[in-house]
C-alpha atoms as one frame of an Amber mdcrd trajectory, in Angstrom:
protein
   0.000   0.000   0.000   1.517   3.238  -1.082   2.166   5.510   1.825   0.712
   8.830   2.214   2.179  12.006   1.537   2.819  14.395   4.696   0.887  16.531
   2.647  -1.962  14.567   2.190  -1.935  13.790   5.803  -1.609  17.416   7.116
  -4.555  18.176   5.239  -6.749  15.093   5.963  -6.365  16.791   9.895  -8.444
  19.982   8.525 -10.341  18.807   5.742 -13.525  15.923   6.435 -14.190  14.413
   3.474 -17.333  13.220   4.865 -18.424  16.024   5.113 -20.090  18.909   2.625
 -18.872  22.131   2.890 -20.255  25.808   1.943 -18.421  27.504  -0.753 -17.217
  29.941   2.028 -15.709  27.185   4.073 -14.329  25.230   1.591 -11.818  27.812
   0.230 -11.146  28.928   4.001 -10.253  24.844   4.012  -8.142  25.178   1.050
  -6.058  28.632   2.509  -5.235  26.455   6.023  -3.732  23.499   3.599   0.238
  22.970   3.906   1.822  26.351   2.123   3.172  26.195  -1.071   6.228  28.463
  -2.561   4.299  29.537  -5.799   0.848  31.344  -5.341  -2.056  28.245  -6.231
  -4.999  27.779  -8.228  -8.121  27.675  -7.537 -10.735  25.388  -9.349 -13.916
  24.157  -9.167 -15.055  20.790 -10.885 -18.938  20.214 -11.059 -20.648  16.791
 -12.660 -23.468  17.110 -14.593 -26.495  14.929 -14.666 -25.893  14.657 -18.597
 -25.140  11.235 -19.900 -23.308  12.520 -23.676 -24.460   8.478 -25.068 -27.419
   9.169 -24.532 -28.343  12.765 -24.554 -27.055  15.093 -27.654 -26.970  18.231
 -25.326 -23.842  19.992 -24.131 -22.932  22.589 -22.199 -20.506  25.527 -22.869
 -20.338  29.163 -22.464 -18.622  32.101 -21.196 -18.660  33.926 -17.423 -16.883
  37.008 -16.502 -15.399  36.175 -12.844 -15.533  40.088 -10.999 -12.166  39.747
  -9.683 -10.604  37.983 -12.311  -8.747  34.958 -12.919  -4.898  36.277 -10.880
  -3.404  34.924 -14.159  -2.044  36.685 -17.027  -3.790  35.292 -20.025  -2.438
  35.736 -23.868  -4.793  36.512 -26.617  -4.393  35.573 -30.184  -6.285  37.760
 -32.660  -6.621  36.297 -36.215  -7.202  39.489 -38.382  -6.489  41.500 -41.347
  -6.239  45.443 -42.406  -7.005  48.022 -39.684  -8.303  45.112 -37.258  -4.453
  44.562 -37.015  -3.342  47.832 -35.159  -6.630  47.872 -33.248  -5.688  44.584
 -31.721  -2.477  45.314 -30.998  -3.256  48.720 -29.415  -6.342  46.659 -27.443
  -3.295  44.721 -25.585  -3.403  41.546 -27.929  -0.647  39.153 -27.578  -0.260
  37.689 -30.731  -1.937  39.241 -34.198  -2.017  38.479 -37.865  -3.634  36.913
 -40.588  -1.986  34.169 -42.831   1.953  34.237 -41.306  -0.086  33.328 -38.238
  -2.300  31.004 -39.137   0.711  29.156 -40.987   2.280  29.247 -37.706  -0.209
  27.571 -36.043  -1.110  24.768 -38.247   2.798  23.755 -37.889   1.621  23.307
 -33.736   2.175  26.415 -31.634  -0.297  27.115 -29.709   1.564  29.284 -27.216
  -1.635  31.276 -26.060  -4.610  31.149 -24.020  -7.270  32.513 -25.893  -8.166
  32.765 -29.784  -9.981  35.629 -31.312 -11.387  36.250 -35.035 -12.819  38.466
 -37.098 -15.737  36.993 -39.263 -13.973  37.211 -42.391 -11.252  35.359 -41.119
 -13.620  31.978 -40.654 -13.060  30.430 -43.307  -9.291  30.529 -43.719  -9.373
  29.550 -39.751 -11.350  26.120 -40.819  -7.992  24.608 -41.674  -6.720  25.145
 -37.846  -9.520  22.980 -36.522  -7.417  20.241 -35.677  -5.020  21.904 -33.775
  -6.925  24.577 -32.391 -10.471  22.281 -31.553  -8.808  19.101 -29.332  -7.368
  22.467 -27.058 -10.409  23.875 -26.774  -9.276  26.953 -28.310 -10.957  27.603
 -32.037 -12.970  30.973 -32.541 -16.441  30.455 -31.532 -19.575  32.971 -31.856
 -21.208  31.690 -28.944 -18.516  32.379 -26.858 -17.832  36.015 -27.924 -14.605
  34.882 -29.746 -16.247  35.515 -33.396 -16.746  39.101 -33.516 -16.172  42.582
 -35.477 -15.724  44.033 -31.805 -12.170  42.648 -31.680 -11.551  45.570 -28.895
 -13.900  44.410 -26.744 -13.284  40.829 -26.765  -9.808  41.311 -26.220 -10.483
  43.724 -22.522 -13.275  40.979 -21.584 -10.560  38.176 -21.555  -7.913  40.614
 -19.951 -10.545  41.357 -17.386 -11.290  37.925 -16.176 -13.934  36.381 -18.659
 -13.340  32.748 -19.197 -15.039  29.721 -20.949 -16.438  26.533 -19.405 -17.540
  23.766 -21.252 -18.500  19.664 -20.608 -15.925  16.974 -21.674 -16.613  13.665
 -22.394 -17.187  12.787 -19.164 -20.229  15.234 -18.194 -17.451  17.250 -15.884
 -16.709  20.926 -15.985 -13.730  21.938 -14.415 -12.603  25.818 -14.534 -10.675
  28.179 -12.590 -12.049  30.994 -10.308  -8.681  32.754  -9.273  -5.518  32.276
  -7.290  -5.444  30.849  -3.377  -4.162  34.219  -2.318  -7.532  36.525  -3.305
  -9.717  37.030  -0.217 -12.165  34.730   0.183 -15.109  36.850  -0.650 -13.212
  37.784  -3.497 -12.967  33.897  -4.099 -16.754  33.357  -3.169 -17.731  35.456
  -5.846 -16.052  34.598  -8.356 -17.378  31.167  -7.905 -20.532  32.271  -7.625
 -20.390  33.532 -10.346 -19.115  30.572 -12.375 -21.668  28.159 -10.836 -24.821
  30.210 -11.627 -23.798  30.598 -15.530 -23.371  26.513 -15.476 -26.908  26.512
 -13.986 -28.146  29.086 -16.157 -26.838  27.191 -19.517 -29.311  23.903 -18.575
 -30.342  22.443 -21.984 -34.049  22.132 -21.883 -33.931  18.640 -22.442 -32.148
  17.827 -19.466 -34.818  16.837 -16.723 -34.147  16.491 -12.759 -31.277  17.687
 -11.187 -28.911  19.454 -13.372 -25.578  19.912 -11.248 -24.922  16.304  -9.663
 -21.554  17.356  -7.408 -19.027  20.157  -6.382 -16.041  20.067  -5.821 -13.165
  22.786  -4.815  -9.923  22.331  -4.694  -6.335  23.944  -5.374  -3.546  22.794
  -7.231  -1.635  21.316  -4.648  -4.732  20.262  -2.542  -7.400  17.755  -2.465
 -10.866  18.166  -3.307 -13.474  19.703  -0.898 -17.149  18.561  -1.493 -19.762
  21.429  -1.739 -23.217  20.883   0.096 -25.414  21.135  -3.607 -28.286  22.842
  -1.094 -26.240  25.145   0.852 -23.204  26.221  -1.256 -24.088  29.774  -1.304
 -24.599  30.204   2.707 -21.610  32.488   4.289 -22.240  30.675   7.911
C-alpha cells in the first residue's frame, strides 16, 4: 500500500471528506492546507447529470469572474487590415492573418485565448485540428467571433473565461488564485456556478448539477453541500 504524503496527511487533519462544505468554508479549508512556494490555483469541478451516449446536449459558455482569474492570459487575434493595429493597441498578444495562421497549423499554440474576425472563418477552418482538441478555435457563442475585436480582447484581460462539458459530463474551470480574499474567491465562484446553472439544456430533466467540488492545485478536493453552497455561515 503506497504511503501517504505528509501533505496529504496534514490536510486530511483539517479537511472531512465526509463532510459537505459551503463555498465559504471550503476555500477557508483550502487557505489552512500545507503552504506552497508559488501562489495556487483555484478550481472548481462540477458533474453534470448529462449522460453525452445518450443525450445530444452539451454545455458551454462564457462567465466574466468580478475579480478575475490572478493569471495573465495571452490573446491571439486572427485578423487582417485596420483590425491589425486595433488589436495590438487593445493589448493583444499575438496578431495576424496568414503568417499566423501558418504558424499555427505547424503546432504552436503558445496562447490562451483565440480571437477572429468573421472574415477570417473560413481561412481559420484549416486550424480545426489543432486549435479544436485544445479547446481553443474561434467560436460565436462564446464572444470569440466578432467585429468588436476591442472588446473581446479587454473581456478576456478582465477575467472572462469559458467553461464547457468533456466527455465525461465534468466541468472543471478556474475561479482565481489561493491568495484573493475569500469573498473575493466566493464570488467569483458564484459567479461561475450560476452561468453553469443558467446554460441547462431544456432537455435535461431532474437535477442538473450532480456534485461540487473545490480544490487547489496542490490540494485535495473539498465537497460542496449542492443545497447550501451559497450560505456564508
Amino acid at each position: 500500500m503506497k504511503a501517504l504524503s505528509k501533505r496529504t496527511k496534514e490536510f486530511a487533519n483539517i479537511a472531512d471528506k465526509s463532510k459537505r462544505y459551503t463555498l465559504c468554508e471550503a476555500i477557508d479549508v483550502l487557505k489552512k492546507a500545507p503552504k506552497t512556494k508559488f501562489d495556487q490555483t483555484m478550481e472548481l469541478s462540477l458533474k453534470l447529470n448529462i449522460n453525452p451516449k445518450e443525450t445530444p446536449a452539451s454545455v458551454r459558455g462564457t462567465v466574466s469572474l468580478p475579480h478575475g482569474t490572478g493569471k495573465t492570459r495571452r490573446v491571439a487575434v486572427f485578423c487582417k487590415g485596420e483590425n491589425e493595429k486595433k488589436a495590438q493597441d487593445a493589448g493583444a498578444d499575438f496578431v495576424g492573418a496568414d503568417e499566423l495562421i501558418k504558424k499555427v497549423s505547424g503546432g504552436w499554440c503558445d496562447f490562451d485565448v483565440a480571437i477572429a474576425t468573421p472574415d477570417m472563418m473560413r481561412d481559420m477552418g484549416r486550424l480545426g485540428k489543432v486549435l479544436g482538441p485544445r479547446g481553443l478555435m474561434p467560436n460565436p457563442k462564446t464572444g470569440t467571433v466578432t467585429q468588436d475585436i476591442e472588446k473581446a480582447i479587454a473581456e478576456v484581460k478582465k477575467g472572462k473565461i469559458e467553461f464547457r462539458m468533456d466527455k465525461q459530463s465534468n466541468i472543471h474551470a478556474l475561479i482565481g488564485k489561493l491568495s484573493f480574499e475569500t469573498q473575493a474567491l466566493f464570488e467569483n465562484g458564484s459567479e461561475l456556478i450560476e452561468a453553469i446553472e443558467h446554460s441547462k439544456p431544456p432537455v435535461v430533466k431532474g437535477i442538473f448539477i450532480k456534485s461540487i467540488a473545490a480544490s487547489s492545485t496542490m490540494g485535495p478536493g473539498v465537497r460542496l453541500d449542492l443545497a447550501n453552497w451559497r450560505n456564508k455561515s
